[in-house]
C-alpha positions in Angstrom: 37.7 127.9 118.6 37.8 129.2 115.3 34.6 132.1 114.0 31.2 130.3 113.3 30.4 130.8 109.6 26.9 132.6 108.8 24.9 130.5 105.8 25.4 133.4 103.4 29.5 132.6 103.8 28.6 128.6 103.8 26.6 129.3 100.6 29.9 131.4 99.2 32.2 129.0 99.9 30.8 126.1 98.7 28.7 127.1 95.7 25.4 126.0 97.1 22.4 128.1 98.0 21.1 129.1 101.2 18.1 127.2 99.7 20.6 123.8 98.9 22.1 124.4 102.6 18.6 124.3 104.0 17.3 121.2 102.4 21.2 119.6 103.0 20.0 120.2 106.5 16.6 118.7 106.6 17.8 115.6 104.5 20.0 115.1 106.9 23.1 115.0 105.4 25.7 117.4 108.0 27.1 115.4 110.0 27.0 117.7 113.4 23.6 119.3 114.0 23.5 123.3 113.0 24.2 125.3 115.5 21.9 128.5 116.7 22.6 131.9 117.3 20.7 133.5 119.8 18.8 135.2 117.2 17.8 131.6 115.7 20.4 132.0 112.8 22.0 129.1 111.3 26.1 129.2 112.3 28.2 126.8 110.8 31.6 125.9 111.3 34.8 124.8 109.1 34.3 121.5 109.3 30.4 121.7 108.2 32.6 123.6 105.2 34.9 120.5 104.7 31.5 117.9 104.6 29.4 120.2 102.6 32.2 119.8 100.0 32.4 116.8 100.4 28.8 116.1 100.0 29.3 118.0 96.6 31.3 116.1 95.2 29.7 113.0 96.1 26.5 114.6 94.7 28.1 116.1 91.3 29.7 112.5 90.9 25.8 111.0 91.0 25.6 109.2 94.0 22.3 109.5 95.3 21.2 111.7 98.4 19.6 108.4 99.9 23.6 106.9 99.7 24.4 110.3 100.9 22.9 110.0 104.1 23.3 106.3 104.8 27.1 107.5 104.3 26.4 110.7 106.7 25.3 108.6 109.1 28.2 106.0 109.2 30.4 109.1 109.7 27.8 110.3 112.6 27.9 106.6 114.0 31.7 106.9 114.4 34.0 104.6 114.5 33.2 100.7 114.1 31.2 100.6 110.8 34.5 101.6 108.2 33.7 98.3 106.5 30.8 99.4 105.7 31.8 103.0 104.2 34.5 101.0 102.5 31.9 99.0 100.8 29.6 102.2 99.9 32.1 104.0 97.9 33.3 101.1 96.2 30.2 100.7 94.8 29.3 104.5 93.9 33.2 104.0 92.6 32.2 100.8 90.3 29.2 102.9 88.9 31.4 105.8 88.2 33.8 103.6 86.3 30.6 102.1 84.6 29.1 105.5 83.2 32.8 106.6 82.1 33.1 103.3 80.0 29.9 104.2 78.4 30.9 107.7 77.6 33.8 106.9 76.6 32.0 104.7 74.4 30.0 107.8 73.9 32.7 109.9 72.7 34.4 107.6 70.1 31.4 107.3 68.1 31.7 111.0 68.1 34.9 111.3 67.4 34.7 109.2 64.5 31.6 110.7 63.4 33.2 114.3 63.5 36.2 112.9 61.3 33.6 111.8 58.4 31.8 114.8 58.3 35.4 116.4 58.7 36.4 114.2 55.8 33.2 114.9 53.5 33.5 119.3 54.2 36.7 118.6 52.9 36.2 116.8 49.7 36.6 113.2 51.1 34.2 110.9 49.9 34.3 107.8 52.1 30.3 107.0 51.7 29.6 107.4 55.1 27.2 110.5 54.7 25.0 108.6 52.9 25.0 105.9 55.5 24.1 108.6 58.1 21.2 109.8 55.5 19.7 106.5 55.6 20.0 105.4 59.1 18.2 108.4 59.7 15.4 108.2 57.4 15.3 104.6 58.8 14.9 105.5 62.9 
């Protein structure tokens, strides 16, 4: 059995607070329950490690921490319900693919919007300053 981790090395290791692993733990979202020392002091192990990072990334990605659970406790729930972790991801996958689209979006309007004022610094006059201008005054 490998060494139980204290929260202070969970915390380390994963970037999270002792305050994030606390709430993590009252939401719900480890999949095994923490452990106790005798003292009362949280001990985690490798694989609370391995889901905490998980959970992460899942988080930093925007999936919300009510998804979060319902997918901590398909995992809990074992095997039988994959369909329906299948279908949970694909969908937090179809929003992510959604939100890139629009920043992409995003960033081509930038992009093209650094090239004019790019252009004008530079002596370019290619009347789109003054379209900016008035779109401005206008909003």
């Amino acid at each position: 059995m490998t060494r139980a981790l204290t929260i202070g090395e969970v915390a380390e290791r994963t970037d999270l607070s002792v305050h994030a692993l606390r709430f993590y733990e009252r939401e719900g979202l480890l999949v095994d329950e923490v452990r106790r020392s005798a003292n009362g002091r949280r001990l985690y192990s490798e694989d609370d490690v391995a889901w905490l990072t998980t959970c992460t990334w899942l988080r930093s990605s925007g999936m919300p921490l009510a998804e979060i659970r319902r997918y901590t406790d398909l995992i809990r729930e074992g095997r039988g319900n994959e369909p329906e972790r299948l279908a949970l991801l694909r969908a937090h996958r179809e929003r992510i693919q959604e939100q890139r689209a629009a920043l992409d979006r995003c960033m081509s309007m930038i992009t093209h919007k650094l090239a004019v004022y790019e252009d004008h610094l530079n002596g370019v006059d290619n009347g789109c300053i003054v379209r900016d201008a008035e779109e401005f005054e206008a909003g």
